[in-house]
N, C-alpha and C positions, 0 to 999 in steps of 0.2 A: 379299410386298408389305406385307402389317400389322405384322412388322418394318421396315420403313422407316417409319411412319407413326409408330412410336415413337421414333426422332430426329427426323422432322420435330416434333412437337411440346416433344421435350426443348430441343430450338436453341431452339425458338419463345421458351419460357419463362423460358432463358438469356438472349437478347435482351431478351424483355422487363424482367429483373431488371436488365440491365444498358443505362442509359442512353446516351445518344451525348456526353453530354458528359462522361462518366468515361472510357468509351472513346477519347476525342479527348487524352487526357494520357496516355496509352500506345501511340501508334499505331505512332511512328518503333521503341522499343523491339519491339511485333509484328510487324513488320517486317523488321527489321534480324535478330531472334532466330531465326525459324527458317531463313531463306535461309543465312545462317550454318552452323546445323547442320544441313541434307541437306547443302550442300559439303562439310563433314569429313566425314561419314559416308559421300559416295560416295569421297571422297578414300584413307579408311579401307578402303572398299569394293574399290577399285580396287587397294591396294597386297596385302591379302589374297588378293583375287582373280589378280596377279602372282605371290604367294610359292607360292600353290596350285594354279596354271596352268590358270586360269577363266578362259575369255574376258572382254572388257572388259564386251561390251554386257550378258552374266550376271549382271556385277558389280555392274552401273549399275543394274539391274532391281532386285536382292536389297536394294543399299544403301537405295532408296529405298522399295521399301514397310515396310523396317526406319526409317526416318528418321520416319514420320508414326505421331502419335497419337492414342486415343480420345477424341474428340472426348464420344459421348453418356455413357461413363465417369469422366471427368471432371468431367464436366457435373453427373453425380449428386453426387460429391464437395463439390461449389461451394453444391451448394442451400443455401440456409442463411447461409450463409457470410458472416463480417463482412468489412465494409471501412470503409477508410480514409476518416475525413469532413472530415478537416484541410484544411486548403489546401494546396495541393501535395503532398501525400501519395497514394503510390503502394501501391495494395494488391495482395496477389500475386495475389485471385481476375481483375483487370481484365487483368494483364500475362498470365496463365495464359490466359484465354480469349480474349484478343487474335490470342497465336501461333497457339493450335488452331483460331482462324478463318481466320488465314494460310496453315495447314496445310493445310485441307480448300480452300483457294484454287490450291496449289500439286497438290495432288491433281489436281483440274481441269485444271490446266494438264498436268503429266503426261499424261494419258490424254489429253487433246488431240494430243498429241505422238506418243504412243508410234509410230503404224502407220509415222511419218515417220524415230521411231529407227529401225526394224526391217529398212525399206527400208534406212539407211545403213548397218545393219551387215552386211545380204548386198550391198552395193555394192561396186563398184572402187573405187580410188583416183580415180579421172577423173571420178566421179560422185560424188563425196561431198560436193565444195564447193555442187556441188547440192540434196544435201539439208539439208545445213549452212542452208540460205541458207533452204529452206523452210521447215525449224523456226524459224530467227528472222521470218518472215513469219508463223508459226502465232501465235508470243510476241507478236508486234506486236498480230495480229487480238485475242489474248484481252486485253492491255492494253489495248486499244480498248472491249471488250466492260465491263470493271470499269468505266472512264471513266463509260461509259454508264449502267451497273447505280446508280453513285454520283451520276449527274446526275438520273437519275428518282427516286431515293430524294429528294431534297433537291425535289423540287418535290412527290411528292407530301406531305411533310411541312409543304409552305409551302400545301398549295392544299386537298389532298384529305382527307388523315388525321382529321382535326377535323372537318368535316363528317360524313363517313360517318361515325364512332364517334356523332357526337349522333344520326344518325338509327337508327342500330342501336338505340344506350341508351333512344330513346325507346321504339322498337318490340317492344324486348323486357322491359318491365316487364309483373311475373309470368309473363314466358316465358324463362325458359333459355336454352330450346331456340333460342330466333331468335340469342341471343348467341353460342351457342358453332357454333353453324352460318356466321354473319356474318362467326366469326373466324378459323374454319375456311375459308371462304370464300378470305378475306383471305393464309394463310398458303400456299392452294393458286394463290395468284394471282400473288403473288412467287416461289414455286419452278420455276412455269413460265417468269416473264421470264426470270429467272437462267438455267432451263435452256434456253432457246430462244438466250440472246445467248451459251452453250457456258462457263457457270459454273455450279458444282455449285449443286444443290440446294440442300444442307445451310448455306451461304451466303444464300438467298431466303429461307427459313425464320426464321435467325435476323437479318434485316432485318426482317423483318415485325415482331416483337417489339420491335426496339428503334424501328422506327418508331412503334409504338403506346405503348410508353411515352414517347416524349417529350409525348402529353398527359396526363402526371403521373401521382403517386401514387395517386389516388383509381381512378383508371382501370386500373392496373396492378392492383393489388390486386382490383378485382372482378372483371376477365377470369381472373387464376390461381387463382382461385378456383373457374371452371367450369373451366379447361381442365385444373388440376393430377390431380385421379380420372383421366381418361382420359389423360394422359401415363403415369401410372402403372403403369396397364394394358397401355398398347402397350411401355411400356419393358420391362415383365417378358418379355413375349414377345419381344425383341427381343434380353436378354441370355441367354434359354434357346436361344435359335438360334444363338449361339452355336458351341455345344455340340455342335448336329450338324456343326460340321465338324472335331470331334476324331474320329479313326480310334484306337480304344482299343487295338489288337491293334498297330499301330506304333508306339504312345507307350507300350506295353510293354517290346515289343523294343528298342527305341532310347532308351528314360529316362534312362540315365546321360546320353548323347549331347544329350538334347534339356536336361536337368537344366543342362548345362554349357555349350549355347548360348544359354539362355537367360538365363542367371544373365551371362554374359558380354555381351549386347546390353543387359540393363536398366541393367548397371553403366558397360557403355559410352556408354546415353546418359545417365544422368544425368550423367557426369562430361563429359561436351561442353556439355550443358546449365550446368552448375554452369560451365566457363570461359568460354562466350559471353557469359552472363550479368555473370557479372565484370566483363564489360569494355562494356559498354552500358547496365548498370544506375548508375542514379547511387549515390555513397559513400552517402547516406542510408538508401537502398533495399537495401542490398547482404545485409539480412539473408531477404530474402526470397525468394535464390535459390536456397535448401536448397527449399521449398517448390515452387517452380515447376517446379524440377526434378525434384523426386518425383513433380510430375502430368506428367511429361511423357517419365517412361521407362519406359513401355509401350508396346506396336505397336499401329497402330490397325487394326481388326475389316476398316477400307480395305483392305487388304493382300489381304484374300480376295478382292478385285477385280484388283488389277494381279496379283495371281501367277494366277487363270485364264486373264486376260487373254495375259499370259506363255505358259503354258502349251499353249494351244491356238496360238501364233504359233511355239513351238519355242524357244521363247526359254529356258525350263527344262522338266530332266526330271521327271518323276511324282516323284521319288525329293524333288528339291528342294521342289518344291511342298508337299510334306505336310510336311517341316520348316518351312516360313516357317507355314503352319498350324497345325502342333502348337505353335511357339514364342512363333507369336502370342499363344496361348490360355493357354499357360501365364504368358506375359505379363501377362496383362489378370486372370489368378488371381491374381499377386502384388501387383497394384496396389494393392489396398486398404491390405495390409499394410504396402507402403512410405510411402504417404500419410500413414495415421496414425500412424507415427512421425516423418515429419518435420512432421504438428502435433503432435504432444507436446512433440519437442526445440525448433523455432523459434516458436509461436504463443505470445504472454502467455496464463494460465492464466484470466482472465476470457473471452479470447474461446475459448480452445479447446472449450469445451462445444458451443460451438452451429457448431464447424465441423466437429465432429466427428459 
């Protein structure tokens, strides 16, 4: 549990550094980017899973906790990080955390689904248009659900947001403590709506923040000031948990095996990443999909969730499980390294200091 409270407040602070109306010129590109890449990857998924004679619904499972990224790892990456203040200029931290909020969107949607895939892959043929028809009933309801999450957002930024922040800010001069409990409050208050209307968490979180910074900079800066210590704290613990789910005595025996799966899923998504991007990024922006790409070809820590999930449905064996595990991890090992070398090779060298 106090790993989860470690990205709940890492999102937090992400939203809050990042406004709605820099997010609002990236939205169709977050969008469009990663729905894109899970279809190649399950497509990818699928033809592997034919050449190697894995069932489809295996394939579909593997592809997709392979498709999504570390969101709170990322996230670390970003702190800091300059952006774009030009007009029209599109900076790669807004496009990067756009996707990975689409990402952790589509997660949602996933695991809303799954028990519905599960049933249609022990079904007949007679029954499938059945289940067929109830996952897009599931898709509609969570569609339904975002509508919602984004209709209350916008009111309470128009009604609510401003009030409560004066009355906190007043009530907690020379107390902290009222602030960072008020805010706290606040961030446990949107990841319930989110999770009650069957949208991730990790989504309400980072709502909460960027609802809070749309009343300015003054306000942004004194909340990350109390909340940033205790992000830090829960994050640490959050990326040494990690770690317990590496099994050392398999990642022994299997190294080369895991050395050459992994090496081969991070190269495979960057390089789906690198052509999506291609072709949705405007010619101006096209240098900063070396960048996006390197934050965005890792597995995310998510994956520990749909492969137990998996797991306990028979969907994979023991054997597969602890490979999506090991390769996650060794994943999220190499992240850093690939990051900062795609800022070294594409960041001008004034701003690479401080995204580094």
């Amino acid at each position: 549990v106090t790993r989860e409270f470690g990205v709940f407040f890492t999102l937090f602070l992400v939203g809050l550094e990042f406004s709605p109306e820099r997010l609002r010129k990236v939205w169709k590109i977050s969008l469009q980017g990663p729905c894109y890449m899970t279809v190649l990857m399950i497509a990818f998924g699928l033809l592997w899973g034919h050449l190697l004679q894995i069932r489809p619904t295996q394939s579909v499972f593997i592809s997709t906790c392979l498709s999504l990224s570390s969101t709170p790892l990322v996230s670390r990456f970003l702190a800091g990080s300059v952006r774009g203040d030009k007009e029209g200029d599109i900076d790669y931290s807004s496009v990067l955390l756009g996707m990975l909020v689409m990402q952790d969107v589509q997660l949602g949607l996933f695991i809303a689904v799954m028990p519905t895939l599960i049933q249609a892959g022990m079904s007949t043929y007679s029954s499938i248009f059945k289940e067929i028809l109830r996952i897009l009933i599931l898709i509609g309801q969570i569609l339904f659900s975002l509508a919602a999450v984004f209709l209350m957002c916008l009111v309470i930024k128009t009604y609510l947001i401003g009030p409560y922040y004066r009355k906190l800010h007043g009530e907690s001069k020379g107390n902290k403590e009222i602030l960072i409990l008020g805010i706290t409050a606040f961030i446990f208050l949107m990841l319930t709506i989110t999770e009650l209307l069957d949208v991730s968490m990790e989504l309400g979180c980072f709502l909460a923040g960027a609802l809070i910074s749309s009343q300015g900079h003054m306000v942004t800066e004194e909340i990350m000031s109390c909340i940033e210590p205790i992000r830090d704290f829960l994050a640490i613990i959050f990326f040494a948990s990690i770690g317990l789910h590496v099994f050392p005595t398999f990642v022994i025996y299997e190294l080369t095996v895991l050395l050459f799966l992994t090496l081969s899923v991070v190269i495979m998504k960057f390089v789906l990443a690198v052509l999506v991007l291609s072709l949705i990024l405007p010619k101006t922006s096209q240098y900063i999909k070396w960048i996006v790409s390197a934050g965005l070809a890792q597995v995310s820590e998510f994956s520990f969730v749909l492969g137990s999930r998996a797991r306990r449905a028979g969907i994979i064996s023991r054997e597969v499980y602890l490979l999506i595990l090991s390769v996650t991890t060794l994943s999220l090992l190499l992240a850093p390294a690939l990051w900062r070398a795609a800022i070294m090779k594409c960041v001008p060298r004034p701003e690479r200091r401080s995204s580094t």
